[in-house]
C-alpha positions as CSV (number, residue, x, y, z in Angstrom):
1,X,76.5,-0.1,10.9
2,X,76.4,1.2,7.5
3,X,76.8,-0.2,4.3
4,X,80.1,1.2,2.2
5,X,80.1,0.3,-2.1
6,X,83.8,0.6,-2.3
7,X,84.5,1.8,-5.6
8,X,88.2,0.6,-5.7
9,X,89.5,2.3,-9.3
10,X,93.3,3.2,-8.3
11,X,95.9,3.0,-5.9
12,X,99.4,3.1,-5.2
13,X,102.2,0.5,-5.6
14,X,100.8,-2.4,-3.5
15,X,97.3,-2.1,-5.5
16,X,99.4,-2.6,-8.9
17,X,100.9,-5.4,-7.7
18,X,98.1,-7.0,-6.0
19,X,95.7,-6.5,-9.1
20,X,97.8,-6.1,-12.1
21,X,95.8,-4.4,-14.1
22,X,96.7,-0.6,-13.2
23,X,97.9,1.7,-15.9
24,X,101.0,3.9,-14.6
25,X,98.5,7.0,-15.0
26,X,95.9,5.3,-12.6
27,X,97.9,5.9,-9.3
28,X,97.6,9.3,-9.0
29,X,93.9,9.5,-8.7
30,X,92.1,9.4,-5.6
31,X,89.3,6.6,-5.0
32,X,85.7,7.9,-4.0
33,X,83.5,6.1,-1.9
34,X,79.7,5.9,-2.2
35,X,77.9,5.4,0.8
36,X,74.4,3.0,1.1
37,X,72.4,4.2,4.5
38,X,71.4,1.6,6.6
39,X,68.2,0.1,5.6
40,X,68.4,1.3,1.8
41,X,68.2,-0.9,-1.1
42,X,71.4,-1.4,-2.9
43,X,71.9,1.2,-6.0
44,X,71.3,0.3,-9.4
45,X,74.2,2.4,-11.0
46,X,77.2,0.1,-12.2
47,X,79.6,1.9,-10.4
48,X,82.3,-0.9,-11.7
49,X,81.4,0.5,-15.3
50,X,82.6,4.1,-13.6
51,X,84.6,3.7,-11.0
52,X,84.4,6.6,-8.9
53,X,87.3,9.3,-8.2
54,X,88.0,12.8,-7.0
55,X,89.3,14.0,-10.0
56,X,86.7,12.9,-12.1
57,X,83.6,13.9,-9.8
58,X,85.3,17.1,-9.8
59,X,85.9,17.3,-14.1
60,X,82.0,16.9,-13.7
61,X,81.1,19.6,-11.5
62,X,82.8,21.3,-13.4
63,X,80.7,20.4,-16.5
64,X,77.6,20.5,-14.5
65,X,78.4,24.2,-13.8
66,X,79.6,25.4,-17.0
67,X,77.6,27.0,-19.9
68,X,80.2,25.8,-22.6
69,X,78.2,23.2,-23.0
70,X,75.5,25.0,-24.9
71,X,75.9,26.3,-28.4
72,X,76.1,30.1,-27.1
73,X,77.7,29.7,-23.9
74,X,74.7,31.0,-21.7
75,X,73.0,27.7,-20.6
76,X,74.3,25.2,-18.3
77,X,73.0,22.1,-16.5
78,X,72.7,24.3,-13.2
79,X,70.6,26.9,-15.0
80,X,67.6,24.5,-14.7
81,X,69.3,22.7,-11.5
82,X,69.9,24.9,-8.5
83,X,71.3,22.9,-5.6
84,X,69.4,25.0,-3.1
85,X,66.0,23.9,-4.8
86,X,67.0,20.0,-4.6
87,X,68.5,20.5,-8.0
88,X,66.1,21.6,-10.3
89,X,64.6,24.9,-10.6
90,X,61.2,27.2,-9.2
91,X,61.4,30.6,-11.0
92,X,59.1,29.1,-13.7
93,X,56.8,26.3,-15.1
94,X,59.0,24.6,-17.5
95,X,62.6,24.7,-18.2
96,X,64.4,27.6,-20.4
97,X,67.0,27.2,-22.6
98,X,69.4,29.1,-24.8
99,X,67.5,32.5,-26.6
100,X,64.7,32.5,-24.1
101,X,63.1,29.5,-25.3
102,X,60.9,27.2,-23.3
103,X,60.5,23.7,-23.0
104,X,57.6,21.6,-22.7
105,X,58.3,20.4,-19.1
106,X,59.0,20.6,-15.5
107,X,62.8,19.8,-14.6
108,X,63.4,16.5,-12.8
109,X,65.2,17.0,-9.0
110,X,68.4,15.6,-9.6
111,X,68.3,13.8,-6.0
112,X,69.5,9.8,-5.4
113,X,69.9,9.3,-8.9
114,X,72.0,5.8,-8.3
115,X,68.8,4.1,-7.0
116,X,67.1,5.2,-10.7
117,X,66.3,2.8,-13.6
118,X,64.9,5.2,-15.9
119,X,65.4,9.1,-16.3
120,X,63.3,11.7,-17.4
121,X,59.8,12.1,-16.9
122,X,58.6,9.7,-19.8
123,X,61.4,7.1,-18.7
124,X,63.1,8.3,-22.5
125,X,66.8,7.3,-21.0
126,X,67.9,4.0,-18.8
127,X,71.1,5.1,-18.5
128,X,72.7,8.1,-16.4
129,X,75.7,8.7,-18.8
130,X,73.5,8.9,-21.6
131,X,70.8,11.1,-20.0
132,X,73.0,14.5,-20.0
133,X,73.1,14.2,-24.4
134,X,69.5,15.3,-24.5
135,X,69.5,18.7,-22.8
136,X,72.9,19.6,-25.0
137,X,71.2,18.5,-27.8
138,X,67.7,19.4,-27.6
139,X,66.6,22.5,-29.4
140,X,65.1,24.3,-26.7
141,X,67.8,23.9,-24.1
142,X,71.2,24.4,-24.9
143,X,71.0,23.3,-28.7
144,X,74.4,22.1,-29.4
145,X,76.1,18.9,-30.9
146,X,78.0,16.9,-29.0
147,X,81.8,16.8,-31.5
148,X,81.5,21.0,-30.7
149,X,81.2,20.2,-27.0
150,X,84.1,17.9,-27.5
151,X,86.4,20.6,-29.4
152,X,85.6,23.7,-27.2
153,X,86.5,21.7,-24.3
154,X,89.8,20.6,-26.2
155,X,91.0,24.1,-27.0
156,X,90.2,24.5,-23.5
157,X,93.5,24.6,-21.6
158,X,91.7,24.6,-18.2
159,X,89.8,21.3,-19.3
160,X,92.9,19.3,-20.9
161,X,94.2,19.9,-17.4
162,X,91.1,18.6,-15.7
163,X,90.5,16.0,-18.1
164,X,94.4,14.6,-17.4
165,X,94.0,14.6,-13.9
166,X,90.9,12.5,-14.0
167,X,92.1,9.7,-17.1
168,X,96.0,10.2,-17.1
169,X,95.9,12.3,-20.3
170,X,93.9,15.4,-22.2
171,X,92.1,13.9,-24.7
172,X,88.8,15.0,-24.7
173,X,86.1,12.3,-26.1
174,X,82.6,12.2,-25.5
175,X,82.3,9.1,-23.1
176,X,84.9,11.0,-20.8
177,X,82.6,14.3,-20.9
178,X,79.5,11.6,-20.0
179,X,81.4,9.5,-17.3
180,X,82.4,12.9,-15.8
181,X,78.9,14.1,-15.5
182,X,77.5,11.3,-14.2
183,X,80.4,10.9,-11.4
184,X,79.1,14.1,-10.4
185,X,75.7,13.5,-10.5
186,X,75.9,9.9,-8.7
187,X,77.2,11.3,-5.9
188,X,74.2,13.9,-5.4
189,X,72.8,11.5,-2.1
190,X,70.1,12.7,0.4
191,X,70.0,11.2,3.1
192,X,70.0,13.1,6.2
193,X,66.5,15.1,6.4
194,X,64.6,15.2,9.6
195,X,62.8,11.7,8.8
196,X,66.1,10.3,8.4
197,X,67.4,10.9,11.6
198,X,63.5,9.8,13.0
199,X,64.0,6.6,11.4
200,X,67.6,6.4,13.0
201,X,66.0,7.2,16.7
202,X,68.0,10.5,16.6
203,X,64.7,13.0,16.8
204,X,61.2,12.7,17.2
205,X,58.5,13.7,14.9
206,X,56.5,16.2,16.1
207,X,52.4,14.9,16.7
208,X,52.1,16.5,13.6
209,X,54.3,15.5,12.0
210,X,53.6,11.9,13.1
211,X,50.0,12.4,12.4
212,X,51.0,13.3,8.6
213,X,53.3,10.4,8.3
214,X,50.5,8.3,9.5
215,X,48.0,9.9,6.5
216,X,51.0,9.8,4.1
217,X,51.7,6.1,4.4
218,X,47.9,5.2,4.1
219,X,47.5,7.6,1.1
220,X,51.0,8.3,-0.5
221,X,53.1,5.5,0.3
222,X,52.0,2.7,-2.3
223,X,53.7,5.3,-5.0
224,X,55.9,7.1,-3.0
225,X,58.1,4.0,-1.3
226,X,59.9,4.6,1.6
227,X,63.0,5.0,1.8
228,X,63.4,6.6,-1.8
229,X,59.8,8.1,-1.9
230,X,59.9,7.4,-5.3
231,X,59.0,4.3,-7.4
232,X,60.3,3.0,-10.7
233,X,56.8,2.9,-12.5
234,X,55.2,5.5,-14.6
235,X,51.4,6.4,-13.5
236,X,48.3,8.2,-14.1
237,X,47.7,11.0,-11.7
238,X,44.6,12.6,-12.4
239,X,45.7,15.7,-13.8
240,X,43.8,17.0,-17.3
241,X,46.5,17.5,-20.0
242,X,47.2,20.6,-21.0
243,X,46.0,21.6,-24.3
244,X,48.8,24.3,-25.0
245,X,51.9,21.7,-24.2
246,X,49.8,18.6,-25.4
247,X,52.0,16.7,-23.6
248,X,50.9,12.8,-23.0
249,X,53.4,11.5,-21.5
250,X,55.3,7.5,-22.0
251,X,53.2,6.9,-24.6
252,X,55.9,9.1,-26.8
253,X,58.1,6.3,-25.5
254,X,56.5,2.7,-25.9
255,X,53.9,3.6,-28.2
256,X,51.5,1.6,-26.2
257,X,48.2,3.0,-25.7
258,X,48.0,2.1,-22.0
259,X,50.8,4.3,-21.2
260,X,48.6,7.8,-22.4
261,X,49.0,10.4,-19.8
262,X,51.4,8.2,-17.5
263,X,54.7,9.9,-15.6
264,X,57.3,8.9,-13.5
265,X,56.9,9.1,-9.9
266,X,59.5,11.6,-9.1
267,X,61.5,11.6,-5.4
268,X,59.6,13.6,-3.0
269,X,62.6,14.1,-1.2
270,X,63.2,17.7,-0.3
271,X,60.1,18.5,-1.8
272,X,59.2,21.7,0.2
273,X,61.9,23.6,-2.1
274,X,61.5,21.6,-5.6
275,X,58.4,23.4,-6.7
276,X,56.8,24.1,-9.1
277,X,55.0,20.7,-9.1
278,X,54.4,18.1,-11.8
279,X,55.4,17.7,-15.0
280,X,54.4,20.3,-16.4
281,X,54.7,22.6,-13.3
282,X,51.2,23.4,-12.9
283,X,51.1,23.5,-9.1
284,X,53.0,26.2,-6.9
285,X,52.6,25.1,-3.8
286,X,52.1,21.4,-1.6
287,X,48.8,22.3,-0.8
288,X,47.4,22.9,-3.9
289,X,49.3,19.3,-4.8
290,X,47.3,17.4,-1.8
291,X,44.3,19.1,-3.1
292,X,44.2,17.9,-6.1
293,X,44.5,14.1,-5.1
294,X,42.3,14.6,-2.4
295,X,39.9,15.6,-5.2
296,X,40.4,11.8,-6.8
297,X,38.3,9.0,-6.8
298,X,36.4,6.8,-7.7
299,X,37.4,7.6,-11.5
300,X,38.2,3.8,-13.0
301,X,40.7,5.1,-15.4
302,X,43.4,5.6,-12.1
303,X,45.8,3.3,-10.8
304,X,44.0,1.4,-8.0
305,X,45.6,3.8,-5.2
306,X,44.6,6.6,-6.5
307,X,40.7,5.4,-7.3
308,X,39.9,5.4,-3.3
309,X,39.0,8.5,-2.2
310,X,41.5,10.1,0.4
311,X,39.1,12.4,2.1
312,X,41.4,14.3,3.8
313,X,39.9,17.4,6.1
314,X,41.5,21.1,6.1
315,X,43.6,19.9,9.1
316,X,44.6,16.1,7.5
317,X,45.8,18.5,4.4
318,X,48.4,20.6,7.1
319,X,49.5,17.6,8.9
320,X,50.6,15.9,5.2
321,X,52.3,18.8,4.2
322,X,53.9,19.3,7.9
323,X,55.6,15.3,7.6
324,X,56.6,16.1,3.8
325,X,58.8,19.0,4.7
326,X,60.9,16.7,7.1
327,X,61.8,15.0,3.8
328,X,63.9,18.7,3.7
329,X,68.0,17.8,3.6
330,X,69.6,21.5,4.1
331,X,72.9,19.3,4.9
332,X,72.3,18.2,1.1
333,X,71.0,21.6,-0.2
334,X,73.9,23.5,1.0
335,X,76.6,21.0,0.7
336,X,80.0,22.9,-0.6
337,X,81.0,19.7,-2.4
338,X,77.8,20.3,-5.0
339,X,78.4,23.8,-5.3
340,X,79.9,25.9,-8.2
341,X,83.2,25.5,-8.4
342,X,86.3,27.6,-7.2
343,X,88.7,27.7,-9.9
């Protein structure tokens, strides 16, 4: 039996009358339900902050798709997050933006992001309707200020219809444009990889598969936690900083010395298609990855699970890899409800 969050936000006449609370506009939107697998940990996301509904997960895909957001109309938040890549991108190291420029890191998968605390790589945001103001404002992505977001969408005749189906009327405001976006971006759930349906008694693991599950949960599991295969902390992994990007990590955030060179640990979730790898994107490929831990150890400076060495062989290094791409979701990758929209 699974678990159902039911997001009740509007209803017809019975609702109105049981709850009293309904504005006349609210009853002709359509209620969205967010589904919790068996087994996982409740989400974080207030969804009673949000409330979720057709119409507005479909103003944000909108959004999410469109490069009116940016200050010259060529940048959107799919440009650096390609649903068939688990949401982010693979053509490069770090993100682009508007004019060609280049960022300083790796883009984030946007996968289960209900179950996050913090967002970005250096935890910068805690909130997921905040989170989207930094790539529309930041200089080297789409560069733009939020009030001209606000008034191109306005003149917009295709948004003031979007925006009344979703809140009853066509202003246009800021928190709407956020809400929006993060209704969209809630809702991006995987859940139904290969694993999934092992830990469900569906399939079987092959033996090497099982094998690398067996090396992944002595070796990768104390960061990566099932069932997420993320965590909430921010770590040390080894890697040398790169003297071009200069890029030390949460320390930028908390000032605290301790927190020099630590990142979040991202989802591994459909990980075979979310290279490059790292946040700066200096790995191509999951071998190169298992490498480079199983080069760790013994080095004092390392969180405690990564200061063992993992000693993996040539073939422990292919059975890893084989488990980590049944983390793949092609249901999720390919799902029409994420994809562009039709107009």
């Amino acid at each position: 039996m699974k678990n159902h969050l039911y997001i009740l936000s509007r209803s017809f006449g019975i609702a109105i009358f049981i709850i009293g609370i309904l504005s006349f506009s609210d009853i002709f939107t359509t209620p969205l339900y967010f589904e919790v697998p068996k087994g996982w940990p409740e989400p974080k996301y207030d969804f009673k902050r949000n409330p979720l509904t057709e119409e507005g997960f479909q103003l944000g895909r909108h959004l999410f798709y469109d490069p009116i957001l940016s200050r010259d109309s060529t940048i959107s938040c799919q440009s650096c997050h390609l649903q068939q890549t688990g949401f982010t991108h693979v053509d490069h190291q770090l993100s682009h933006g508007i004019e060609g420029k280049i960022g300083t890191r790796n883009s984030l998968a946007l996968i289960n992001l209900a179950w996050n605390k913090d967002f970005m790589w250096d935890g910068g945001v805690n909130n997921l309707e905040v989170q989207p103001i930094n790539p529309i404002t930041s200089p080297t992505e789409m560069d733009e200020k939020i009030e001209n977001v606000v008034a191109k969408l306005q003149r917009s005749e295709k948004y003031r219809v979007l925006f009344s189906k979703a809140f009853g009327d066509d202003k246009v405001n800021s928190q709407r444009i956020l809400k929006a976006l993060a209704q969209f971006t809630v809702m991006l759930k995987s859940s139904n990889s290969k694993y999934d349906k092992v830990m469900r008694k569906e399939e079987n693991f092959t033996q090497q598969e099982q094998r690398g599950y067996d090396l992944f949960k002595t070796n990768c599991a104390s960061c990566h936690k099932e069932p997420l295969f993320r965590d909430d902390k921010f770590e040390k992994n080894g890697l040398a900083i790169d003297t071009t990007l200069n890029d030390i990590g949460r320390i930028k955030i908390t000032g605290k010395t301790e927190d020099k060179m630590r990142f979040k640990i991202p989802t591994l979730r459909n990980i075979q298609f979310t290279f490059p790898y790292m946040h700066d994107g200096r790995f191509k490929t999951l071998t190169e990855v298992v490498k480079h831990y199983n080069s760790l150890g013994n080095d004092q400076s390392l969180p405690k699970e990564l200061a063992k060495p993992m000693n993996l062989s040539d073939n422990d290094r292919v059975d890893l890899v084989a488990f980590l791409n049944t983390l793949t979701d092609k249901e999720f990758l390919f799902d029409k409800r994420f994809s562009y929209p039709k107009e």
